[in-house]
N, CA, C and O atoms as a printed pandas DataFrame, in Angstrom:
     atom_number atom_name residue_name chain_id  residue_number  x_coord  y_coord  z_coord
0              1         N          UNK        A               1  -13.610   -3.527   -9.674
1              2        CA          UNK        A               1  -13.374   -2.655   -8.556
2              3         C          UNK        A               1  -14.563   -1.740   -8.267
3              4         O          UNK        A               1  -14.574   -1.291   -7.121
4              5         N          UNK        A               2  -15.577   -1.368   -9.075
5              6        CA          UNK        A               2  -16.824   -0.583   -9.229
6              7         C          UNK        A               2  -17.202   -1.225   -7.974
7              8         O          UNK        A               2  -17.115   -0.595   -6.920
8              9         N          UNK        A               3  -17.836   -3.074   -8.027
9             10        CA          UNK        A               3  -18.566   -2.524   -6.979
10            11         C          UNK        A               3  -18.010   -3.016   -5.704
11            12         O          UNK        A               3  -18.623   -3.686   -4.873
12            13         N          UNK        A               4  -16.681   -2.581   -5.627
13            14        CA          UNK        A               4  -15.937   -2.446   -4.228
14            15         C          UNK        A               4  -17.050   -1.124   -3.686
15            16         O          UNK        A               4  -17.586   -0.211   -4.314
16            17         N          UNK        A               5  -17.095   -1.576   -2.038
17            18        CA          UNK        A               5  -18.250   -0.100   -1.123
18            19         C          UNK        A               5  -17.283    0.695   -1.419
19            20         O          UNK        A               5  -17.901    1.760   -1.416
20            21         N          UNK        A               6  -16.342    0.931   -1.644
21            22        CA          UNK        A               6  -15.188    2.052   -1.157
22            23         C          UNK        A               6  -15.346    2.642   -2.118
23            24         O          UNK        A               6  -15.182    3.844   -1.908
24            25         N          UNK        A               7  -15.613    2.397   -3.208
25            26        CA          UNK        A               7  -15.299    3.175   -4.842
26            27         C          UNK        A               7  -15.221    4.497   -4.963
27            28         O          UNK        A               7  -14.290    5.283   -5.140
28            29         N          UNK        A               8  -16.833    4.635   -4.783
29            30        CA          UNK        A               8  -16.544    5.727   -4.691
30            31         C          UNK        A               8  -15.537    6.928   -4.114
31            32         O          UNK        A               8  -15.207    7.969   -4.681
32            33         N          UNK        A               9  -15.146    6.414   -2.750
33            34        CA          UNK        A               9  -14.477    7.434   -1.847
34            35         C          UNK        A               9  -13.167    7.021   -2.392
35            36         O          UNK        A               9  -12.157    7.553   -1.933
36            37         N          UNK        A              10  -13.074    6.113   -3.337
37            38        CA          UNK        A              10  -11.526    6.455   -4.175
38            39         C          UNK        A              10  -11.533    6.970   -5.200
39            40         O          UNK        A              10  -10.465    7.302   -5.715
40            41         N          UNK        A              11  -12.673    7.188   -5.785
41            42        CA          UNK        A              11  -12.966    7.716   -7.090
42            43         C          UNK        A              11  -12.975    9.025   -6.608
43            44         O          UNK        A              11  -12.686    9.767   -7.547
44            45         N          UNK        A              12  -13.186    9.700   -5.509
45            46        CA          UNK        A              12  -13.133   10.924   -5.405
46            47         C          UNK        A              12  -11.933   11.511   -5.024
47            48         O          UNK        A              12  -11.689   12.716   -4.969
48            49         N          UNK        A              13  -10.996   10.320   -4.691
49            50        CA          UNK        A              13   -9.248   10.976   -4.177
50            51         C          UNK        A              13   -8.468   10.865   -5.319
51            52         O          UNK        A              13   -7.273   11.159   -5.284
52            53         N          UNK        A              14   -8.973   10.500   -6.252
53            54        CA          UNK        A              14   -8.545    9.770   -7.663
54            55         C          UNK        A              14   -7.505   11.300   -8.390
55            56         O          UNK        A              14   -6.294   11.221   -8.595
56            57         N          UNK        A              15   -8.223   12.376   -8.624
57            58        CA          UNK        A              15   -7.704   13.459   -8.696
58            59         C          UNK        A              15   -5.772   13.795   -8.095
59            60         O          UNK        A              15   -5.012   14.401   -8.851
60            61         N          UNK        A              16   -5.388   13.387   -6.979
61            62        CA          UNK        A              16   -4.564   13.566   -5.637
62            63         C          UNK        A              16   -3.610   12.338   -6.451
63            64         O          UNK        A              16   -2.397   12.355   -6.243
64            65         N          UNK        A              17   -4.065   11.513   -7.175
65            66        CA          UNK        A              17   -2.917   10.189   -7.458
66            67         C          UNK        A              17   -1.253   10.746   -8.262
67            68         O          UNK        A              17   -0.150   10.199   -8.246
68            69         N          UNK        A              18   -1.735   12.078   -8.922
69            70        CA          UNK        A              18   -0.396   12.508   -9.831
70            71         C          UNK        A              18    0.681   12.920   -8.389
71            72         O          UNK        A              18    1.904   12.793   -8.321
72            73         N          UNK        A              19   -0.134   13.362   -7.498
73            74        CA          UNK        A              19    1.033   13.968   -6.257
74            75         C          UNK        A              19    1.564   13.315   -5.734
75            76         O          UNK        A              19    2.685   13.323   -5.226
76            77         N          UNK        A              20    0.185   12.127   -5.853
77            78        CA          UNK        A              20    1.138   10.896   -4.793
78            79         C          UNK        A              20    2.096   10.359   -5.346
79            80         O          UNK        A              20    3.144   10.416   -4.702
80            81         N          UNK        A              21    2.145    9.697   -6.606
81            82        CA          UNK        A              21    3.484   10.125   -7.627
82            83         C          UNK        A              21    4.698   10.327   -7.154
83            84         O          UNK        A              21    5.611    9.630   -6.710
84            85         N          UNK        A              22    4.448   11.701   -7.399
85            86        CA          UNK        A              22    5.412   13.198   -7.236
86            87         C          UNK        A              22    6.048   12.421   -5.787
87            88         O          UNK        A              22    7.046   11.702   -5.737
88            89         N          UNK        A              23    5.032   12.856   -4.520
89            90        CA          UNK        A              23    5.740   12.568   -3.458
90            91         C          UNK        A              23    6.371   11.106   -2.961
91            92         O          UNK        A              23    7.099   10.944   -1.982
92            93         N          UNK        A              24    5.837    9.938   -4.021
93            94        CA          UNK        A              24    6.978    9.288   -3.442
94            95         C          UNK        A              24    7.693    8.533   -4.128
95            96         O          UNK        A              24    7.714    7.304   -4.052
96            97         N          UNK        A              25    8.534    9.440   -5.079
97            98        CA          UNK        A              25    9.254    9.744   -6.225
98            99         C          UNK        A              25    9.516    7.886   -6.437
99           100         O          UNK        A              25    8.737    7.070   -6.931
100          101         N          UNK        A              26   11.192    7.619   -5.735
101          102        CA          UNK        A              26   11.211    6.427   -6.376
102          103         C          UNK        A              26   11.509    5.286   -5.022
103          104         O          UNK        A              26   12.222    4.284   -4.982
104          105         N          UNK        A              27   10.670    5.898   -4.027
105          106        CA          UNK        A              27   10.225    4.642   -3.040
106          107         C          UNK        A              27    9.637    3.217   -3.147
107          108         O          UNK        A              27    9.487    2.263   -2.384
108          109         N          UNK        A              28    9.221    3.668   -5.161
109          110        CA          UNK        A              28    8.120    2.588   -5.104
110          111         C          UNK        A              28    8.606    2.077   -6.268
111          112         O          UNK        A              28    7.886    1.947   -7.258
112          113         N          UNK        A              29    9.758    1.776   -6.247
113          114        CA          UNK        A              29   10.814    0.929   -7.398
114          115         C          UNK        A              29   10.932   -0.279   -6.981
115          116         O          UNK        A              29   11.421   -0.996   -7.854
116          117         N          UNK        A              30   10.626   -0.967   -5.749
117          118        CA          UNK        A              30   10.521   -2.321   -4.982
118          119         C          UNK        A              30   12.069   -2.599   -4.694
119          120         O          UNK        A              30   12.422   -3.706   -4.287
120          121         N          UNK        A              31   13.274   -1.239   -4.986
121          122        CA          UNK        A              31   14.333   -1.734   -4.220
122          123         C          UNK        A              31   14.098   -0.880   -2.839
123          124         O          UNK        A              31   13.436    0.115   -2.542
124          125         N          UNK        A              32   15.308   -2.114   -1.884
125          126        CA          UNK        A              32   15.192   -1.524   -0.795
126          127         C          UNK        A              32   15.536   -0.125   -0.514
127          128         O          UNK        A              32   16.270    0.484   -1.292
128          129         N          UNK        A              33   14.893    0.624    0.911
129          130        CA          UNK        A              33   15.140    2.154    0.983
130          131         C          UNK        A              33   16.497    2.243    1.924
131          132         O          UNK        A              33   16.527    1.629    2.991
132          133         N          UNK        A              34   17.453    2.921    1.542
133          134        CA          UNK        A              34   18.528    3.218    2.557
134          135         C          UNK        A              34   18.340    3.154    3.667
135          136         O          UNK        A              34   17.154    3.481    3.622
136          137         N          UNK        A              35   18.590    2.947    5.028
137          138        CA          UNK        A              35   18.091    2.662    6.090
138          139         C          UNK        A              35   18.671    4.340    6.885
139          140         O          UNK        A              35   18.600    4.414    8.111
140          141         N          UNK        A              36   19.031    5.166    6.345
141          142        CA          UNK        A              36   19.154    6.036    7.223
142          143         C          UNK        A              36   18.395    7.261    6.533
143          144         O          UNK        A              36   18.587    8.468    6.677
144          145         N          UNK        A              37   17.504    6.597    5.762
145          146        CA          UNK        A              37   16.210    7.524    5.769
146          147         C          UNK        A              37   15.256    7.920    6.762
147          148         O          UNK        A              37   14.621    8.974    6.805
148          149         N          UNK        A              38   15.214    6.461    7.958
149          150        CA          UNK        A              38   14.357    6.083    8.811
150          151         C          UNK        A              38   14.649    6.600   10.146
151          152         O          UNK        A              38   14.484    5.664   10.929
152          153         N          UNK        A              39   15.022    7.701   10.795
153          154        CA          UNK        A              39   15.422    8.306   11.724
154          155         C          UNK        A              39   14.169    8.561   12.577
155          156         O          UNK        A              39   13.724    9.689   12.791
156          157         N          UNK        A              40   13.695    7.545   12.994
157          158        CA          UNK        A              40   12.193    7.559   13.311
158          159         C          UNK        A              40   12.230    7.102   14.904
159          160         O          UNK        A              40   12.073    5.882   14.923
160          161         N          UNK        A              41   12.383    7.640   16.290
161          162        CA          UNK        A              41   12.578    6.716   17.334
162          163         C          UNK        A              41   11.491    6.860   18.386
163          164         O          UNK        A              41   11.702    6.434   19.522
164          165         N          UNK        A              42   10.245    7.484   18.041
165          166        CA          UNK        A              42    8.560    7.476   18.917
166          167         C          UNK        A              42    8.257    6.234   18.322
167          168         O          UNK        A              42    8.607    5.589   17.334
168          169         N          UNK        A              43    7.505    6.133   19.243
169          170        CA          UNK        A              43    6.997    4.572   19.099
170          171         C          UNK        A              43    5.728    5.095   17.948
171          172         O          UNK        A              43    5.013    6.089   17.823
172          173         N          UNK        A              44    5.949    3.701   17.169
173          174        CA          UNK        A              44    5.265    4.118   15.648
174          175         C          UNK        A              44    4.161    2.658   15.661
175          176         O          UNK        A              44    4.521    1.606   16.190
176          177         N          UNK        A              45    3.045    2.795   15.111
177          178        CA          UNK        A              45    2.202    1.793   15.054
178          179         C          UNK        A              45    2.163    1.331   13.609
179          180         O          UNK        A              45    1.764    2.208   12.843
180          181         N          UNK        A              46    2.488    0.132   13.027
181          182        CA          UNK        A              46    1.909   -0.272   11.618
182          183         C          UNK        A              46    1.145   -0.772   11.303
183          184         O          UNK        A              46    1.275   -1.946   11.650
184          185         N          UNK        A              47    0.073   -0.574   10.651
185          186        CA          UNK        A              47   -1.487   -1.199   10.980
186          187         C          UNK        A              47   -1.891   -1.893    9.153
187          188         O          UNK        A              47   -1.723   -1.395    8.040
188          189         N          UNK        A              48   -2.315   -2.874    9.492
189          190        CA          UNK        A              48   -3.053   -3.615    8.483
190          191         C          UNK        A              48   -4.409   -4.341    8.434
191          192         O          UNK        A              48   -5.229   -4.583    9.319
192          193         N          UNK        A              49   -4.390   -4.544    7.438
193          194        CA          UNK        A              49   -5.500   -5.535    7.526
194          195         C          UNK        A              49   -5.550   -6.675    7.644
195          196         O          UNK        A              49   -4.519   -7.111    7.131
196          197         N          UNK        A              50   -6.553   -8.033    8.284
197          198        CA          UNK        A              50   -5.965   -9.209    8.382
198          199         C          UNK        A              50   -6.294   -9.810    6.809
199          200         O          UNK        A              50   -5.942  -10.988    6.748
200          201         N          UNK        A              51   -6.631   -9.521    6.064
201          202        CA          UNK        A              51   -7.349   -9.732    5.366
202          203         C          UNK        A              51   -6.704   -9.305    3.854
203          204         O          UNK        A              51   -7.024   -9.788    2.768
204          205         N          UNK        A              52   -5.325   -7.859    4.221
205          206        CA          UNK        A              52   -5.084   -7.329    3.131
206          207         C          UNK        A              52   -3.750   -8.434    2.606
207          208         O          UNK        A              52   -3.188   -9.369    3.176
208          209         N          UNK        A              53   -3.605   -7.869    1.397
209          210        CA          UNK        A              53   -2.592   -8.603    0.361
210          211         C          UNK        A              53   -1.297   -9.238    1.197
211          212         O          UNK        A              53   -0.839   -8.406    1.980
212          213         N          UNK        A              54   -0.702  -10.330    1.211
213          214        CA          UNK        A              54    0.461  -10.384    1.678
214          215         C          UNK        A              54    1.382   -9.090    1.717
215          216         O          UNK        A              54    1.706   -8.654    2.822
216          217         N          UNK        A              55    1.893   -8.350    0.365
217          218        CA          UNK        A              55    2.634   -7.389    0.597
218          219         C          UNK        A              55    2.411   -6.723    1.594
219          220         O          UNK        A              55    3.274   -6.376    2.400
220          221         N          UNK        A              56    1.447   -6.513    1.644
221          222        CA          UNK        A              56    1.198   -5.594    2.841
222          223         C          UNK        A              56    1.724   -5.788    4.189
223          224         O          UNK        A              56    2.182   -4.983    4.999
224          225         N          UNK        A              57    1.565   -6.939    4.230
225          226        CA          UNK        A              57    2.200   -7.521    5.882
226          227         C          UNK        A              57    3.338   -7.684    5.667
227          228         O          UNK        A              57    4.043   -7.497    6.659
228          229         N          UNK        A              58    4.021   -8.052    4.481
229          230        CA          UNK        A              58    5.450   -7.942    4.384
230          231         C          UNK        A              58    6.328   -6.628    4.302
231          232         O          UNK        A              58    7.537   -6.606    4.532
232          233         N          UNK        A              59    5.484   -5.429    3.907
233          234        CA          UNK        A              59    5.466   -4.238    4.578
234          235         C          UNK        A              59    6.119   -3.667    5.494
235          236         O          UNK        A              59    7.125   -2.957    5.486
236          237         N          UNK        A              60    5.109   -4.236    6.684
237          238        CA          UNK        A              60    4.853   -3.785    7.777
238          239         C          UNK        A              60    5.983   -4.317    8.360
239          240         O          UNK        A              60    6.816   -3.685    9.010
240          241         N          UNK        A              61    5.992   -5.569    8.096
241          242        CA          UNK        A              61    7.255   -6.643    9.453
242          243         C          UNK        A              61    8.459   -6.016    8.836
243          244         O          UNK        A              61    9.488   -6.108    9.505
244          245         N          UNK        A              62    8.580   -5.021    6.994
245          246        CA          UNK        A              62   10.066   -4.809    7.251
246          247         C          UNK        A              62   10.436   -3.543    8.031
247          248         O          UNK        A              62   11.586   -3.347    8.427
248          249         N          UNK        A              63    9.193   -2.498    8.286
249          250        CA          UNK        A              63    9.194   -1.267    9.097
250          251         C          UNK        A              63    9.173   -1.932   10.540
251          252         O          UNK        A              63   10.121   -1.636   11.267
252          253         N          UNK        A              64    8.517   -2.520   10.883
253          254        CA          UNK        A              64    8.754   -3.044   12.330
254          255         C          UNK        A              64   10.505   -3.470   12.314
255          256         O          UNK        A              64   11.278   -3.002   13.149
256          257         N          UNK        A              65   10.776   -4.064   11.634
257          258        CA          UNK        A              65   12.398   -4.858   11.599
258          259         C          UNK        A              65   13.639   -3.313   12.068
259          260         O          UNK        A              65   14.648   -3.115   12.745
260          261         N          UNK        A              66   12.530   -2.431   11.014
261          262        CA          UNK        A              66   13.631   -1.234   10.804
262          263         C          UNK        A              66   13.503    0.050   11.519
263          264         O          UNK        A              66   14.359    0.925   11.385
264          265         N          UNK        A              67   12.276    0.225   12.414
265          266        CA          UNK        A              67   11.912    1.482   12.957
266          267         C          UNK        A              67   12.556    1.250   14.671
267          268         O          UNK        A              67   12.173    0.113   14.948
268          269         N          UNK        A              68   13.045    1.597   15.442
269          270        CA          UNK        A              68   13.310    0.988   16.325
270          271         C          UNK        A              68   12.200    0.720   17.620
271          272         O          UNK        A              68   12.174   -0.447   18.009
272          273         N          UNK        A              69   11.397    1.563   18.236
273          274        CA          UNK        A              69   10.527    1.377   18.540
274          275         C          UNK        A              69    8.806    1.396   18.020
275          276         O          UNK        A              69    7.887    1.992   18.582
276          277         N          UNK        A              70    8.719    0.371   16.524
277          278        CA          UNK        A              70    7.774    0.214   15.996
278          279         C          UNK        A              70    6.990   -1.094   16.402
279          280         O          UNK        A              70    7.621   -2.086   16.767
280          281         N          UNK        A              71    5.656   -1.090   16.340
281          282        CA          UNK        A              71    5.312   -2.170   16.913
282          283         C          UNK        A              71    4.323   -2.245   15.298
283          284         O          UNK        A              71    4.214   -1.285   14.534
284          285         N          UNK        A              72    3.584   -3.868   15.036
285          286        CA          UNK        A              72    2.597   -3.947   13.885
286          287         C          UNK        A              72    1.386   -4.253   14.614
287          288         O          UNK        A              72    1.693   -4.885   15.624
288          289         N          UNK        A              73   -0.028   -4.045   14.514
289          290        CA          UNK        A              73   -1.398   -4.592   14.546
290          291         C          UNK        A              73   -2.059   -5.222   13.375
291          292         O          UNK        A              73   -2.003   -4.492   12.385
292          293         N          UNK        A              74   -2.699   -6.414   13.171
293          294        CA          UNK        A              74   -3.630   -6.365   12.185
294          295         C          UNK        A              74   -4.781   -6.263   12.618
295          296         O          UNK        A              74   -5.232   -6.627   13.704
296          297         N          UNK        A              75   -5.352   -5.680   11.629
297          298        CA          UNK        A              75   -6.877   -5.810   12.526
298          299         C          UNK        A              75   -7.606   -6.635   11.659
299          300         O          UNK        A              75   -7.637   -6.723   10.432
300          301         N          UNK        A              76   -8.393   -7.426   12.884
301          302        CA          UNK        A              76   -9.077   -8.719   12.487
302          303         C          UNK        A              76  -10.614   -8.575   11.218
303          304         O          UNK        A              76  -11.639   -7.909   11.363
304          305         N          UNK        A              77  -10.348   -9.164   10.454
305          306        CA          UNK        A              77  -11.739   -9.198    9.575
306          307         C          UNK        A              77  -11.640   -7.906    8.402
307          308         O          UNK        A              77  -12.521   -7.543    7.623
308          309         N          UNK        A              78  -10.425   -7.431    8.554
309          310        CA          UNK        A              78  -10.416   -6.010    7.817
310          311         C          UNK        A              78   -8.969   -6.464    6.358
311          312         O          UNK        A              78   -8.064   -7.292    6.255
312          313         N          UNK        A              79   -9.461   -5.475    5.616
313          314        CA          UNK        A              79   -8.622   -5.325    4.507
314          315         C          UNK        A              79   -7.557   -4.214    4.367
315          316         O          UNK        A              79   -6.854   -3.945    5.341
316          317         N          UNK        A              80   -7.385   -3.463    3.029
317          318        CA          UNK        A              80   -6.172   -2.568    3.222
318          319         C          UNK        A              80   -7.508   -1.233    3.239
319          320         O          UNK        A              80   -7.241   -0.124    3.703
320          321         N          UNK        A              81   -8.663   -1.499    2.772
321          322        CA          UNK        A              81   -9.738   -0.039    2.845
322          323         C          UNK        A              81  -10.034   -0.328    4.381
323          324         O          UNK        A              81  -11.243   -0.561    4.381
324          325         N          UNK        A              82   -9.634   -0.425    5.527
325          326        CA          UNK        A              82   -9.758   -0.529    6.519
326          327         C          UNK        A              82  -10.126    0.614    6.925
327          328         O          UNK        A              82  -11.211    0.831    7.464
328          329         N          UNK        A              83   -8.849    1.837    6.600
329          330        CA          UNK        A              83   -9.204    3.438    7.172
330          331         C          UNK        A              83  -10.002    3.732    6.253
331          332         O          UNK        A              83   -9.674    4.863    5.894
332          333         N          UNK        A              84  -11.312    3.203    5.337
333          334        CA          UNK        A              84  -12.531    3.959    4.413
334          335         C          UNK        A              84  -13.520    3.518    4.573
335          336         O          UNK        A              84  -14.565    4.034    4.175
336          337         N          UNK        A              85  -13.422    2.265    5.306
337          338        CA          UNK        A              85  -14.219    1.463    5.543
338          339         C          UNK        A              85  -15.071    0.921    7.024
339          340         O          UNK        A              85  -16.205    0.571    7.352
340          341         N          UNK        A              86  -13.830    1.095    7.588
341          342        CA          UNK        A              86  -13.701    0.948    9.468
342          343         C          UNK        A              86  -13.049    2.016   10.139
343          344         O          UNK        A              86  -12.107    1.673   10.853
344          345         N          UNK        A              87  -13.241    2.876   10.100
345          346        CA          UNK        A              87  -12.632    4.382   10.590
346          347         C          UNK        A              87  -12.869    3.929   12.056
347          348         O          UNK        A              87  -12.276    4.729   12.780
348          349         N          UNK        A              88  -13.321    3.235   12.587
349          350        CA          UNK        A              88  -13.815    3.463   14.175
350          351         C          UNK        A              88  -13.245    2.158   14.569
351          352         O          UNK        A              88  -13.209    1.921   15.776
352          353         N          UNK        A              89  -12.760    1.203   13.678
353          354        CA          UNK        A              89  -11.568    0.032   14.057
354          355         C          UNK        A              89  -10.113    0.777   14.131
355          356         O          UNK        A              89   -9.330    0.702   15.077
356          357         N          UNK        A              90   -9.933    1.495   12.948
357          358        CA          UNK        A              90   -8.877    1.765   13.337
358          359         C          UNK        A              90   -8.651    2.703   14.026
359          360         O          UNK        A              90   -7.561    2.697   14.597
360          361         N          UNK        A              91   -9.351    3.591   14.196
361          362        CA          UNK        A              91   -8.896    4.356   15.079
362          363         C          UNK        A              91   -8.663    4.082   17.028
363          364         O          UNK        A              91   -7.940    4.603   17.877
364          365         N          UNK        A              92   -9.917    2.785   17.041
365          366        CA          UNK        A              92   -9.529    2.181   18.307
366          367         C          UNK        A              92   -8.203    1.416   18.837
367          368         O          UNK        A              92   -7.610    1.369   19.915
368          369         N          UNK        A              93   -8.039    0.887   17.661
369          370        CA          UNK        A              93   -6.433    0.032   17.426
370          371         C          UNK        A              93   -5.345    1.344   17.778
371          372         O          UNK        A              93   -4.459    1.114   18.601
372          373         N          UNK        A              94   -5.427    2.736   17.135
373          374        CA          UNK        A              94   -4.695    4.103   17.452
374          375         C          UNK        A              94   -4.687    4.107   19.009
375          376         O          UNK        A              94   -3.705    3.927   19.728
376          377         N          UNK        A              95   -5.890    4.333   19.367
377          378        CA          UNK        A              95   -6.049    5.090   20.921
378          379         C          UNK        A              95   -5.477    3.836   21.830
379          380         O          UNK        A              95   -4.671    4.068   22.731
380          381         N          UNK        A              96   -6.006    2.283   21.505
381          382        CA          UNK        A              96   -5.167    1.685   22.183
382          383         C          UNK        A              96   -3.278    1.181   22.378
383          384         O          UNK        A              96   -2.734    0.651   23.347
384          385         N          UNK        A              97   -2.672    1.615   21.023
385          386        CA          UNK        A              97   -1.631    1.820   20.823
386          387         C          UNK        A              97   -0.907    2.701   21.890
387          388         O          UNK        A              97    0.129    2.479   22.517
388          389         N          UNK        A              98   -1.899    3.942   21.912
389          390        CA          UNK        A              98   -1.658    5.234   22.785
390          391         C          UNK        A              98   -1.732    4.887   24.291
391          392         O          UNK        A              98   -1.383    5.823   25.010
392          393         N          UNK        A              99   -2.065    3.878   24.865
393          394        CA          UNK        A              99   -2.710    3.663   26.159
394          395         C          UNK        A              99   -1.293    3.474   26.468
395          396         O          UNK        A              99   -0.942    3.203   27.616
């Protein structure tokens, strides 16, 4: 993973991992989340990489399934360091979401 480009800029959030933890206590037990956690009805964008792990897209299509007005993007040629890596992909994929 060293010589992933990103390393560094995870090696420096590396500190922040006990909170992330904390905050998402037991979301990340791989059972499903109650569905009336999701009280979510602005249109929501789920963004990936084309490139990142299956889970990831399996992810996304179950928040798209479950958000009601959620839509998914992948973006082409990109991974899951997309936002560390391509800040100016994704954020175009954002603003055009917004259009």
């Amino acid at each position: 993973m060293k010589a992933d480009p990103s390393w560094n800029k995870m090696e420096s959030l590396a500190h922040t991992l006990a909170y992330d933890g904390m905050i998402m206590g037991t979301t990340q037990s791989g059972n499903p989340l109650p569905v009336d956690r999701w009280n979510i009805t602005i249109p929501t964008l789920i963004i990936t990489g084309e490139n990142s792990e299956p889970l990831f897209h399996d992810a996304a299509q179950a928040l798209v399934e479950l958000l009601p007005k959620a839509a998914t993007h992948s973006l082409p040629g990109q991974d899951h360091s997309a936002v560390i890596m391509a800040p100016e992909v994704v954020a175009n994929a954002i603003v055009d979401f917004e259009r």
